[in-house]
Steps between C-alpha positions, in 0.01 A plus 500: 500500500791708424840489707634831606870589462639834713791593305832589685430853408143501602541366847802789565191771402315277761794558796521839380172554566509393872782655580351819411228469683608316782741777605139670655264218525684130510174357538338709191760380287490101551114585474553665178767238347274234636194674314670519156610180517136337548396732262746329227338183607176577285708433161506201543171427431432834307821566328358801237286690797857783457425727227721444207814690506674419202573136301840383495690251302511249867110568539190801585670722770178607721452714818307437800405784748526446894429783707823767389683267303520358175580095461663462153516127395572322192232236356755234372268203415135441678710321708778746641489844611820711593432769740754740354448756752343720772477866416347801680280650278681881542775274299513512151529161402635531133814552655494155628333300271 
């Protein structure tokens, strides 16, 4: 079973993310947070169910879909996964990664 790192900058896309929508729905948005983070949950026992996204020096960079939003994390051993970040998919997320 693999142990799941949020990075610093992945957890800011996370409060980002409820911020935004908790300004109309408060409730919608810890529901949504709360959604994406049990979603993330699933790598641990399935850590290549993302597509691949590109391989890096560090380890296979995949993407897993939930809902609007694209879950970017970094396969560092079978043993670690980095959740580098939480992107709506209107982003484009070359910029970030």
């Amino acid at each position: 079973m693999a142990v799941i790192r949020w990075t610093t900058e992945s957890e800011m896309w996370l409060r980002d993310i409820h911020e935004y929508i908790s300004k109309d729905n408060p409730a919608a948005a810890a529901r949504v947070v709360k959604s994406i983070y049990d979603k993330v949950q699933i790598l641990r026992d399935l850590p290549e169910i993302g597509y691949r996204y590109s391989t890096e020096e560090e380890g296979e960079i995949r993407i897993l879909l939930y809902g609007h939003y694209r879950i970017a994390y970094l396969i560092r051993a079978t043993d670690q996964i980095d959740i580098l970040g939480v992107f709506h998919g209107s982003l484009n997320i070359e910029i970030y990664l």
